[in-house]
N, C-alpha and C positions, 0 to 999 in steps of 0.2 A: 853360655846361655844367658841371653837378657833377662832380669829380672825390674821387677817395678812391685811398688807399694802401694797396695790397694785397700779399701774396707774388707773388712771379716764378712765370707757370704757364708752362710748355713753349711752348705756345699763341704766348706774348708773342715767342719770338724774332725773329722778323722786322721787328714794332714797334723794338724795343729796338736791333739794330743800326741801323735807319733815324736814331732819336735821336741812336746815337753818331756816324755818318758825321756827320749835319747839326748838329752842335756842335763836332767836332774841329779845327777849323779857329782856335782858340785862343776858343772859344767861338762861330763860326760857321763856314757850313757848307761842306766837304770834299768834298762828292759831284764826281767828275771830277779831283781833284787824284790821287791815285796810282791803281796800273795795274787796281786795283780798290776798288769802294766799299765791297766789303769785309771789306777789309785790313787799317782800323782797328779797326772792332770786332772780328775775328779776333785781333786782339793786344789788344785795353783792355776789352772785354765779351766775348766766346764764352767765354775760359775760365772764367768766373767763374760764369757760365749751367752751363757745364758739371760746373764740377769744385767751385761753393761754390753751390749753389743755393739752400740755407735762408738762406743770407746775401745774398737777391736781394729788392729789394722794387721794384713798379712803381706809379709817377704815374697810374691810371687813368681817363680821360675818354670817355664814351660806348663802355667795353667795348674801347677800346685805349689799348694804354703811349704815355703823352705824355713819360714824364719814366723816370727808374731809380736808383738806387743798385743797385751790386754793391760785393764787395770780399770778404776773408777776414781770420779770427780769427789767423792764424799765418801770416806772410808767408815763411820760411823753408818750414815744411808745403807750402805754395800751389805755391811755386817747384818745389819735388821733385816735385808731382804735373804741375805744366806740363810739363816735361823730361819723365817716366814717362807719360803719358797723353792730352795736349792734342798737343802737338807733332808724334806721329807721325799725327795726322787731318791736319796741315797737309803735309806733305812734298809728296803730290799736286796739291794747288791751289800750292804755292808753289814750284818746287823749288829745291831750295837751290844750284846751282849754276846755278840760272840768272841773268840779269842785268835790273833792274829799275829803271835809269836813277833818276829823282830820289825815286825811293819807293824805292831799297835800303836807307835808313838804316832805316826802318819794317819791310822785313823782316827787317834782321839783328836790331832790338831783339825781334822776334816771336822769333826764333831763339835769344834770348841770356835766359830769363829771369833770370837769375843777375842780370843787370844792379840786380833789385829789393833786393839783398843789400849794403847799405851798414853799416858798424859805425855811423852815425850813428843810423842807424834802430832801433837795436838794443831800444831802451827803450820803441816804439811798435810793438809786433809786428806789429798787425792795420791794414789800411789799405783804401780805398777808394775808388771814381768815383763820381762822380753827374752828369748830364746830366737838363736840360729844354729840349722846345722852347723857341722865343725867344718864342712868341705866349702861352705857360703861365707865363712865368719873373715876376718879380716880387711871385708872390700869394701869398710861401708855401713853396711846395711843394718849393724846395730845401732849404730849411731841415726842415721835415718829413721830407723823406727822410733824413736825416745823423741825424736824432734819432732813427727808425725803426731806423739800420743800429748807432747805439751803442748801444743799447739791447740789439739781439742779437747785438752782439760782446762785451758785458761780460758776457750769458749766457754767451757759448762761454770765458769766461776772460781775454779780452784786457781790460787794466787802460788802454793808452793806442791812441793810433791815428797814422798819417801817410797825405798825400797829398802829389801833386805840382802843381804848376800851371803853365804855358806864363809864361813870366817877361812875355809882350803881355800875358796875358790879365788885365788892372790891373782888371777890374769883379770876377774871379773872385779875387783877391787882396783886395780891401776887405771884399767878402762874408766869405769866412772867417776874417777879422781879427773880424768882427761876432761871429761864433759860438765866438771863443775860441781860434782856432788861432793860436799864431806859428811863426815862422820858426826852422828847424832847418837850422844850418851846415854846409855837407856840403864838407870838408876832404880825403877822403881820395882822392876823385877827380874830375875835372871833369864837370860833369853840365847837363843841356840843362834843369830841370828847379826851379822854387823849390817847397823841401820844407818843410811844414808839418805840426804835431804839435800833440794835444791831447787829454787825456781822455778816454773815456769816461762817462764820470760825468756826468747830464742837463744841460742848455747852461742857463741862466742868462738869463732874458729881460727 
């Protein structure tokens, strides 16, 4: 089936969290692990859908999202509109006093955007996710996507970039060692999370 890389339409939502759910799993898939399926894209895709939507592009195959990048140009910006404007849609599907067994860690990070606010990070303002099915993945199309979202984060001004990646997730660590990213030390607090940095500036093939 041809696919092509398009902008994120409204439309895509429900594709797009399907994606996140069934990759979250440190590259597979999460559907039934926490109290809902979700929970993860509520915290790693909806806000981004919501509050960075020119910075959304999707994997498109037969008129739905196989695949996505999100992310935003100013990670500090992103942070202050998730606390101001993303968070209180969550209050009622999540509530914050209530109790959520082996998925609380997932909602306090939903809860805590601050968490994104590392002085390591400081010099890669703008950062981003990207997810493909497992049946899409090797043709391409991640790589396409990353080049799609630096391309218009260096429009909106961002000079470098980071991402995080599951420290299991060893295919999604060699991949981005491919495309130029390394390893950025993160000293000033313990983090669940190996953080990688690299230009914007087109990838190098």
């Amino acid at each position: 089936m041809a696919t092509t890389i398009r902008p994120y339409r409204p439309a895509d939502r429900d594709a797009v969290y399907d994606v996140c759910v069934r990759t979250a799993d440190a590259g597979g898939d999460a559907r039934g692990l926490y109290v809902s399926d979700d929970l993860m894209p509520d915290a790693f895709a909806g806000p981004y859908l919501a509050l960075e939507p020119g910075l959304a592009f999707v994997l498109d195959a037969g008129g739905r999202a196989v695949g996505y990048v999100v992310g935003c140009a100013d990670t500090a910006a992103f942070v202050a509109a998730v606390r101001e404007r993303w968070l209180p849609r969550m209050t009622g599907r999540y509530p914050p006093d209530a109790s959520y067994g082996s998925s609380e860690w997932l909602v306090r990070d939903l809860y805590h955007p601050e968490r994104m606010l590392l002085p390591e990070l400081a010099g890669y303002p703008a950062h981003l996710h990207v997810d493909v099915l497992p049946e899409h993945q090797g043709a391409g199309h991640g790589r396409a996507l990353i080049e799609t979202f630096l391309a218009a984060a260096a429009g909106r001004g961002a000079r470098a970039l980071h991402l995080g990646v599951a420290p299991a997730n060893r295919r999604a660590l060699g991949f981005y060692a491919h495309l130029g990213f390394h390893r950025i030390p993160i000293t000033s607090r313990e983090v669940g999370a190996v953080f990688l940095g690299r230009s914007t500036a087109p990838t190098t093939r």
